[in-house]
FIRO-196905 format. One record per residue: residue number from 1; chain; x, y, z of N, C-alpha, C, O in turn. Coordinates in nm, 4 decimals. Atoms other than C-alpha are relative to their C-alpha. Example, Ala and Ser with C-alpha at 12.3 -4.5 7.8 and 13.67 -1.06 7.14 Angstrom:
! FIRO-196905
[site 1; A; [0.0890; -0.1190; 0.0000]; [1.2300; -0.4500; 0.7800]; [0.0900; 0.1200; 0.0000]; [0.1936; 0.1181; 0.0665]]
[site 2; A; [-0.0820; -0.1190; -0.0060]; [1.3670; -0.1060; 0.7140]; [-0.0770; 0.1090; 0.0730]; [-0.0261; 0.2198; 0.0899]]
! end
This chain:
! FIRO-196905
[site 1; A; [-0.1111; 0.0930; 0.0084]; [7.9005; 10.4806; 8.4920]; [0.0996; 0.0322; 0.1108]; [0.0954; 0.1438; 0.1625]]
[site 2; A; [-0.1037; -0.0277; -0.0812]; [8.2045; 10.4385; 8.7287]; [0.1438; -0.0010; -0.0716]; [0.2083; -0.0892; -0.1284]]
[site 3; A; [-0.1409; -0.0646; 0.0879]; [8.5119; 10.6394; 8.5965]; [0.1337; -0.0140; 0.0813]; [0.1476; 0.0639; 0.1757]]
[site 4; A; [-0.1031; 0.0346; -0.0727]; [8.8295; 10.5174; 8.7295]; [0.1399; 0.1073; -0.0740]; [0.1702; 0.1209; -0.1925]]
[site 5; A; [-0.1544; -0.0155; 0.0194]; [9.1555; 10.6720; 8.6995]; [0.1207; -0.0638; 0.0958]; [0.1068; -0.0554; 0.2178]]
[site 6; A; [-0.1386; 0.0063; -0.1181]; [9.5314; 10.5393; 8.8584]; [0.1145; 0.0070; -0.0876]; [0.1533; -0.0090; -0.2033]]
[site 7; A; [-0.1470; -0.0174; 0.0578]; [9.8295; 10.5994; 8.8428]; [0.1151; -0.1177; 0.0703]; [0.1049; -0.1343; 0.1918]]
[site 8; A; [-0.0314; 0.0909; -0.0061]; [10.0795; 10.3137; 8.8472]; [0.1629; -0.0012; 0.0028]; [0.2111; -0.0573; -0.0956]]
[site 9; A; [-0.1403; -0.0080; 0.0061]; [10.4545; 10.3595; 8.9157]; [0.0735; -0.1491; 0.0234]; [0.0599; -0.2357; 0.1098]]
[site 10; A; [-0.0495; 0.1655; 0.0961]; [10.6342; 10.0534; 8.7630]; [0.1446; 0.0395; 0.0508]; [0.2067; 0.1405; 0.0181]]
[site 11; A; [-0.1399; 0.0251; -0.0241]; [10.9669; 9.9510; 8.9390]; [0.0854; 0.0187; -0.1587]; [0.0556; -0.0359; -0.2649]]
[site 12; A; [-0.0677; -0.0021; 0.1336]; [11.2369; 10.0703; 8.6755]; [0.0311; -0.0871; -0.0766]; [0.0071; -0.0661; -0.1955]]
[site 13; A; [-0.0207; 0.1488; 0.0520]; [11.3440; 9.7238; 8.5806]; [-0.0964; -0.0743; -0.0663]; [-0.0673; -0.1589; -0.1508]]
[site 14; A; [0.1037; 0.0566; 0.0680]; [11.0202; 9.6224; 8.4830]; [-0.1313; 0.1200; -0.1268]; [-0.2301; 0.0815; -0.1893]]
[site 15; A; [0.0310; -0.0962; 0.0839]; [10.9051; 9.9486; 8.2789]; [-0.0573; -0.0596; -0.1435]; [-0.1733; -0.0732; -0.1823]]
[site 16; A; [-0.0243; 0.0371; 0.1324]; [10.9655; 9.8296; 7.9558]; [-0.0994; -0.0615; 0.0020]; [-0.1896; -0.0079; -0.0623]]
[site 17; A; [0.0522; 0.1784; -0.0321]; [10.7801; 9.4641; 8.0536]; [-0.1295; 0.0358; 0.0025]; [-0.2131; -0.0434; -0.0411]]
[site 18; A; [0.1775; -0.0122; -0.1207]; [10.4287; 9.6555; 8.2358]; [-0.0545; -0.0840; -0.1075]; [-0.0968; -0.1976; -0.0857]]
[site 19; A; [0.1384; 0.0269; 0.0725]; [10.2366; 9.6043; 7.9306]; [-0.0233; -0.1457; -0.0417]; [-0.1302; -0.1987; -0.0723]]
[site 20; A; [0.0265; 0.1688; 0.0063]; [10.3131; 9.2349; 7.8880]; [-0.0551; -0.0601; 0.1010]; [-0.1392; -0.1486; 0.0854]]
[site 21; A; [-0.0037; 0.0667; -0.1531]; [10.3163; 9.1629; 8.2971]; [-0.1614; 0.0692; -0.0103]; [-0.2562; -0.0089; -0.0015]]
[site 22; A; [0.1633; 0.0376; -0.0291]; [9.9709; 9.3097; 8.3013]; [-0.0708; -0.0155; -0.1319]; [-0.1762; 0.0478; -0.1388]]
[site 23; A; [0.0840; 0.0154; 0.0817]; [9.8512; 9.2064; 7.9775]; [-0.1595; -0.0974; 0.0119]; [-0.2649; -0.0688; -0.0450]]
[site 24; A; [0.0716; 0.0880; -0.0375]; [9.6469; 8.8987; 8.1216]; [-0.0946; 0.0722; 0.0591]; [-0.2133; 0.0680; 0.0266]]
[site 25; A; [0.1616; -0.0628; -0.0993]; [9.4527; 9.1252; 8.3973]; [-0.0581; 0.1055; -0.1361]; [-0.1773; 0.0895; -0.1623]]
[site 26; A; [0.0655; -0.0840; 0.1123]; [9.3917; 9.4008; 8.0780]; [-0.1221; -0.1148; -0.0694]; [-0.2447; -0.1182; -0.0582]]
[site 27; A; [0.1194; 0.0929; 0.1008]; [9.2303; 9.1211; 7.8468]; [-0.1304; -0.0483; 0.1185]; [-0.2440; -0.0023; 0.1071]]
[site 28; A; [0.1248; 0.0123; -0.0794]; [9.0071; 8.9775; 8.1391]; [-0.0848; 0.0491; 0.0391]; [-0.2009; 0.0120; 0.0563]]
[site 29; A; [0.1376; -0.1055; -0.0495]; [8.8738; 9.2901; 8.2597]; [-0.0627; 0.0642; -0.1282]; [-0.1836; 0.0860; -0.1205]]
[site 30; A; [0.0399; -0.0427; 0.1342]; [8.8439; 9.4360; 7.8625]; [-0.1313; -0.1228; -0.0190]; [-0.2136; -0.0949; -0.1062]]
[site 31; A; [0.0718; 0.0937; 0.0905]; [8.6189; 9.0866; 7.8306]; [-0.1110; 0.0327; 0.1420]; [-0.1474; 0.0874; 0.0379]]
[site 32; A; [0.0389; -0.0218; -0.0600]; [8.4030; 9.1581; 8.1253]; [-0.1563; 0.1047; -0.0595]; [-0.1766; 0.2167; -0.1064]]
[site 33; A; [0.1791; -0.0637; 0.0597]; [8.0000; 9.2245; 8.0391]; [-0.0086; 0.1494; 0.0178]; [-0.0632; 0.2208; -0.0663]]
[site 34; A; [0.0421; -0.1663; -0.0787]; [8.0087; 9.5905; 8.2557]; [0.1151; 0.0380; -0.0419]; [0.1223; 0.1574; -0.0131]]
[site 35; A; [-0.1246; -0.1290; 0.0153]; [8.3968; 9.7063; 8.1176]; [-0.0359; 0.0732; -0.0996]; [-0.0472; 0.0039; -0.2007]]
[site 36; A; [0.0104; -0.0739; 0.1009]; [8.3233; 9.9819; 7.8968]; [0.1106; 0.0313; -0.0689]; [0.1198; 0.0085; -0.1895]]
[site 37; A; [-0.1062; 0.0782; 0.0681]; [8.6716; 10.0120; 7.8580]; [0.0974; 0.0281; 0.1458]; [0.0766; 0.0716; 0.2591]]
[site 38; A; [-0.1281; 0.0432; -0.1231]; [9.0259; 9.9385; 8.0407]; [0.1357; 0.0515; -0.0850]; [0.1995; -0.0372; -0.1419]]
[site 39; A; [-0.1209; -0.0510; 0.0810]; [9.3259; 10.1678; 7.8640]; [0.0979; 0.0426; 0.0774]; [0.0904; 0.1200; 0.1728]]
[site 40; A; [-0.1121; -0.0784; -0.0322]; [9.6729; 10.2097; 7.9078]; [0.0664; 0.0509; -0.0028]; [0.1311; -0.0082; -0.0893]]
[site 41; A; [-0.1066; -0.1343; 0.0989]; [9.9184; 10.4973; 7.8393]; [0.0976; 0.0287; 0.1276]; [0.0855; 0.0332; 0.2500]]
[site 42; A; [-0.1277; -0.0207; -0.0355]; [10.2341; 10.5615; 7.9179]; [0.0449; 0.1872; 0.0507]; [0.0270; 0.2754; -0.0332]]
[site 43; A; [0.0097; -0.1406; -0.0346]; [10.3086; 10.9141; 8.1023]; [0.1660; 0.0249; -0.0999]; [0.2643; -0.0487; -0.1083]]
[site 44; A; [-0.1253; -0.0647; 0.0972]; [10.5758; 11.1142; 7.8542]; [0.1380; 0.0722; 0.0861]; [0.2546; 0.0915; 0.0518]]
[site 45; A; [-0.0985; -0.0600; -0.1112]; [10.7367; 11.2742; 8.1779]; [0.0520; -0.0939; 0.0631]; [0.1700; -0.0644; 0.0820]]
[site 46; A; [-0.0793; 0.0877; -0.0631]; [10.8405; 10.9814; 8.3531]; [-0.0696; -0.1655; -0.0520]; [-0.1749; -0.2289; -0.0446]]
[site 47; A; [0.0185; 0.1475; 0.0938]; [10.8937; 10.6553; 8.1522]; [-0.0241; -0.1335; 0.1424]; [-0.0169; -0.2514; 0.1078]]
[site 48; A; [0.0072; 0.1101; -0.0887]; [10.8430; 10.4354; 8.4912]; [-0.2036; 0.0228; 0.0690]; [-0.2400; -0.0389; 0.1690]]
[site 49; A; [0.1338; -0.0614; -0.0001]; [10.4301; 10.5926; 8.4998]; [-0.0641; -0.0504; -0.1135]; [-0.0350; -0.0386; -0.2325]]
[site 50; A; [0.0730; 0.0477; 0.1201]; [10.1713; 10.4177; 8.3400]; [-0.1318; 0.0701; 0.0995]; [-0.1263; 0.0700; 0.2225]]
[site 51; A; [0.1210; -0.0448; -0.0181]; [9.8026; 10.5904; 8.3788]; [-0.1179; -0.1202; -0.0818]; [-0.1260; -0.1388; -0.2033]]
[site 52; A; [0.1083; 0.0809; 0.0152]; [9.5034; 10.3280; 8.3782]; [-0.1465; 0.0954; 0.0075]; [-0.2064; 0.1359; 0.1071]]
[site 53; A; [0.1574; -0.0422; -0.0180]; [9.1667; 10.4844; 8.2501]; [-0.0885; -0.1186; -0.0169]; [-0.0496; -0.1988; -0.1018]]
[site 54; A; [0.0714; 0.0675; 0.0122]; [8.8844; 10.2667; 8.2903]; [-0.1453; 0.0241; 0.0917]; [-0.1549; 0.0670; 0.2066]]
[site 55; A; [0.1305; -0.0271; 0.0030]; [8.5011; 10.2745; 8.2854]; [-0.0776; -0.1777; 0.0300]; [-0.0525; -0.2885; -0.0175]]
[site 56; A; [0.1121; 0.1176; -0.0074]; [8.2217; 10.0246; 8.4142]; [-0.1560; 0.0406; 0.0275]; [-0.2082; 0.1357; 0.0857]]
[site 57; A; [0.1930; -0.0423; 0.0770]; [7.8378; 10.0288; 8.3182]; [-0.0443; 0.0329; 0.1205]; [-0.1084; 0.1380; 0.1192]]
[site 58; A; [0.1083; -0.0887; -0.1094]; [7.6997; 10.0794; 8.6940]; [0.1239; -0.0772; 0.1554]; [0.2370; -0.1251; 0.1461]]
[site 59; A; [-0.0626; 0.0703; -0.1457]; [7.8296; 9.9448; 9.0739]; [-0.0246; -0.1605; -0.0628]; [0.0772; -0.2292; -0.0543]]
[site 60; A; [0.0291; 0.1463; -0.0288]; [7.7129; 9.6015; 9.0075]; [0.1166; -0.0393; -0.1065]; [0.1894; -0.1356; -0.0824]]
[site 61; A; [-0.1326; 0.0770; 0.0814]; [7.9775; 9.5618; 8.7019]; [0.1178; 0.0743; 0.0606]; [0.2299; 0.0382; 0.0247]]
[site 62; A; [-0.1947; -0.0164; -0.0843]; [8.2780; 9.7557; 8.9377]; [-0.0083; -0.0963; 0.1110]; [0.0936; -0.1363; 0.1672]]
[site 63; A; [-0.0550; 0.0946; -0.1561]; [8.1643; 9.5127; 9.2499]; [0.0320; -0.1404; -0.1418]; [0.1379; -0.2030; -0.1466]]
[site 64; A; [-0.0723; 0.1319; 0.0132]; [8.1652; 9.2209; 9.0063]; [0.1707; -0.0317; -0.0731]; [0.2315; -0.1383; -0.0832]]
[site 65; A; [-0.0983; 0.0159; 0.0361]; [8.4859; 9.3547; 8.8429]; [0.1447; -0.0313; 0.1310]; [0.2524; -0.0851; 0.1052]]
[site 66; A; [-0.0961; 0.0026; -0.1165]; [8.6841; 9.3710; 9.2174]; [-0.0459; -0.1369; 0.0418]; [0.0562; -0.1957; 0.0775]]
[site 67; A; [0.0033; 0.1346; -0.0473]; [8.5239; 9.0148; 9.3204]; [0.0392; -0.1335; -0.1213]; [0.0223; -0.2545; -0.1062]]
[site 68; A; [-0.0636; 0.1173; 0.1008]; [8.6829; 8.8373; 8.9795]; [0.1131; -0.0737; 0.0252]; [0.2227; -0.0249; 0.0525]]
[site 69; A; [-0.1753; 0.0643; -0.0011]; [8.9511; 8.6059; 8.9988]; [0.0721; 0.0616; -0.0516]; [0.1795; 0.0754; 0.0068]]
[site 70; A; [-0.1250; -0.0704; 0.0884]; [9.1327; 8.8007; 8.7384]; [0.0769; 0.0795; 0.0994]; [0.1982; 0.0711; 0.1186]]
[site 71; A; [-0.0339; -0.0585; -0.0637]; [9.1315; 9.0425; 8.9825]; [0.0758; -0.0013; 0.1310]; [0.1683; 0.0687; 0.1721]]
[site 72; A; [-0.1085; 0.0717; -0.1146]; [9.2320; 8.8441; 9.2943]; [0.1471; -0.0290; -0.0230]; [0.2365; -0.0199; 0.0612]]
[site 73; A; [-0.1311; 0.0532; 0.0462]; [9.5211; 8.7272; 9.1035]; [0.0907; 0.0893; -0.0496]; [0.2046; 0.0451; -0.0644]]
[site 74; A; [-0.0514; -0.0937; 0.0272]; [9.6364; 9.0620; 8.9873]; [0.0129; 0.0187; 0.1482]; [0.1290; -0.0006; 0.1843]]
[site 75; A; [-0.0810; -0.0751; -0.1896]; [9.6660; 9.1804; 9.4015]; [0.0963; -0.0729; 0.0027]; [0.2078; -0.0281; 0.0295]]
[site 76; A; [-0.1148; 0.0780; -0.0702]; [9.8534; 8.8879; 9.4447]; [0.1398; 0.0575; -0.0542]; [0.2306; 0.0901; 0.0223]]
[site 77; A; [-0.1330; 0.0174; 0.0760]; [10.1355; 8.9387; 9.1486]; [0.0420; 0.1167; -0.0274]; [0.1595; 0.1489; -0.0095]]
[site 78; A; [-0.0357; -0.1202; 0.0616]; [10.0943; 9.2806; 8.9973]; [0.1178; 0.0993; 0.1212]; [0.2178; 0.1624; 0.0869]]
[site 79; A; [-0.1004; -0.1047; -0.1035]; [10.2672; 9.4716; 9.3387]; [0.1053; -0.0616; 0.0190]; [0.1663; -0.0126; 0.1141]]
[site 80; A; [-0.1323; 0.0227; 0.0240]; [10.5674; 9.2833; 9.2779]; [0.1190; 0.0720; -0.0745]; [0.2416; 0.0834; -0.0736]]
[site 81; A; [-0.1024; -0.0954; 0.1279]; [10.6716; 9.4930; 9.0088]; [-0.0261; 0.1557; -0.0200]; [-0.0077; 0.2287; -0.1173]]
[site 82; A; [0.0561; -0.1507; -0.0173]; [10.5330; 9.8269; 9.1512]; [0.1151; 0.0505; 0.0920]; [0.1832; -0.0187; 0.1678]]
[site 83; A; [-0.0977; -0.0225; -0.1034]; [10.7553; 10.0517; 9.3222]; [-0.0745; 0.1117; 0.0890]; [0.0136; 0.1826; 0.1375]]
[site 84; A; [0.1330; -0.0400; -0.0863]; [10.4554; 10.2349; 9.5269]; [-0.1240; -0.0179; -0.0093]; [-0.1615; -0.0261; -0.1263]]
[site 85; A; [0.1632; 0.0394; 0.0636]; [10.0608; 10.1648; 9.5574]; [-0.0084; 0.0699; -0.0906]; [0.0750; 0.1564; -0.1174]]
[site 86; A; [0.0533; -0.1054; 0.0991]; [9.9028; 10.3178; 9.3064]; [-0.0838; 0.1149; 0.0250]; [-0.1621; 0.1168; 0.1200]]
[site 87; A; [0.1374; -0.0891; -0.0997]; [9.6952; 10.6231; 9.3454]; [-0.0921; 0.0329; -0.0845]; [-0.0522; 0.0962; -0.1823]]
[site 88; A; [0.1383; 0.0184; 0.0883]; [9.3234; 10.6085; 9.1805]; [-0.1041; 0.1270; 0.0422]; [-0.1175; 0.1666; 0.1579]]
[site 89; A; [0.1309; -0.0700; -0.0161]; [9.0296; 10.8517; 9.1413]; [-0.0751; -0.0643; -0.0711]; [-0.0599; -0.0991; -0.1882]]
[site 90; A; [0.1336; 0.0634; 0.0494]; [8.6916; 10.6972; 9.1288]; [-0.0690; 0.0602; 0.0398]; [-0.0616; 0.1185; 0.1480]]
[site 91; A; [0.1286; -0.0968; -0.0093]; [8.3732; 10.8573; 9.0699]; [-0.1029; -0.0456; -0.0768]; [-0.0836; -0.1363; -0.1576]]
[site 92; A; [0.1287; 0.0401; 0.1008]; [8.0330; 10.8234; 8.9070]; [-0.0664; 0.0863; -0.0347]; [-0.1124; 0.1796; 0.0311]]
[site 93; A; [0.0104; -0.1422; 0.0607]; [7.9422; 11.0190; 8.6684]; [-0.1502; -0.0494; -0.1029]; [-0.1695; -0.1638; -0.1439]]
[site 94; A; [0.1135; 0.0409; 0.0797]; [7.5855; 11.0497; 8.4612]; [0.0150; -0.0210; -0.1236]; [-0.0424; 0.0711; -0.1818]]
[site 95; A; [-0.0322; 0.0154; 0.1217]; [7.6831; 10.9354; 8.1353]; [0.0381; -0.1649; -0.0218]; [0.0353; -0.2332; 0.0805]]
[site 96; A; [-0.0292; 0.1078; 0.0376]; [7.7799; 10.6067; 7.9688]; [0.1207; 0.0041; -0.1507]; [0.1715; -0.0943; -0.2046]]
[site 97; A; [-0.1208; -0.0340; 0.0639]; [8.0343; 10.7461; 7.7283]; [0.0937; 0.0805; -0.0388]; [0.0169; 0.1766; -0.0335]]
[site 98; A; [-0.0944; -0.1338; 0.0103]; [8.3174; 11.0065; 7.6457]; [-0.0864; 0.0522; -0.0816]; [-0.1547; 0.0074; -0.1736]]
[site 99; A; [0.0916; -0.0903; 0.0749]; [8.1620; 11.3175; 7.5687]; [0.0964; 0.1152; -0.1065]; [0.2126; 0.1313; -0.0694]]
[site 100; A; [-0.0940; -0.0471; 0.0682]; [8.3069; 11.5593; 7.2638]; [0.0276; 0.1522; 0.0824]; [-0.0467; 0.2318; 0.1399]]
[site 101; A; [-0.0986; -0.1101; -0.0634]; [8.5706; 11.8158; 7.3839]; [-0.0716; 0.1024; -0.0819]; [-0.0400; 0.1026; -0.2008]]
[site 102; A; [0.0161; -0.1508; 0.1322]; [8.3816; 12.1677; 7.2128]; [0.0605; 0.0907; -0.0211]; [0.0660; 0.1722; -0.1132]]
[site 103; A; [-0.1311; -0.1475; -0.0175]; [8.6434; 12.3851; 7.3396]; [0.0663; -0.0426; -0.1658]; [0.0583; 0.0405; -0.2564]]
[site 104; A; [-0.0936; 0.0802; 0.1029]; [8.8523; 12.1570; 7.0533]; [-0.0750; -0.0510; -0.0658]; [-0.0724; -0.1740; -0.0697]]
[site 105; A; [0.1296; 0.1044; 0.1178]; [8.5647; 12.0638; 6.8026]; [0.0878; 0.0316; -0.1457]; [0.1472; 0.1308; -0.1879]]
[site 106; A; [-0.0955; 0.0139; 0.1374]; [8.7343; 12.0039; 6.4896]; [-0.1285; 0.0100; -0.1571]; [-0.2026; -0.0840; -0.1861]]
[site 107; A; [0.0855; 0.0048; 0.0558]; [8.5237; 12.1144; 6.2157]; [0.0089; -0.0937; -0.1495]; [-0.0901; -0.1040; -0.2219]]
! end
């Protein structure tokens, strides 16, 4: 699968708002045949930091997730309300789902 991480620094003014302003690109790519998933969380250290994890089944569902309209239409609008690019790690990893933490196995 292809394991995405970014990090997303949200103009202060619009903080509060992210999760509405990108709710539209979330649902489109969540409905997407190859998203395994598309989550967002809020960093506890700085309330203007949102961290995007998201997973897709092989290359052919991350190229068709970057050639979607959803996605075109998120470049256009979403960096309006950013107050730097974002910065992402992508990788591909042999697996197809989160694996259990054993350090932390909960019996």
């Amino acid at each position: 699968m292809i394991f995405i991480t970014a990090k997303f620094r949200v103009k202060p003014e619009h903080a509060e708002q992210w999760p509405a302003i990108s709710r539209d690109f979330t649902e489109a790519t969540r409905a997407e045949p190859g998203c395994l998933w598309f989550d967002w969380s809020r960093s506890l250290d700085d309330p203007t930091e949102y961290v995007l994890v998201e997973a897709f089944r092989d290359d052919a569902a991350g190229a068709a997730h970057v050639g979607s309209d959803h996605f075109a239409q998120a470049r256009k609008t979403l960096p309006a309300y950013l107050a730097a690019t974002p910065k992402i790690i992508n990788c591909t990893v042999p697996q197809d789902d989160w694996s259990p933490l054993g350090e932390l196995a909960v019996d």
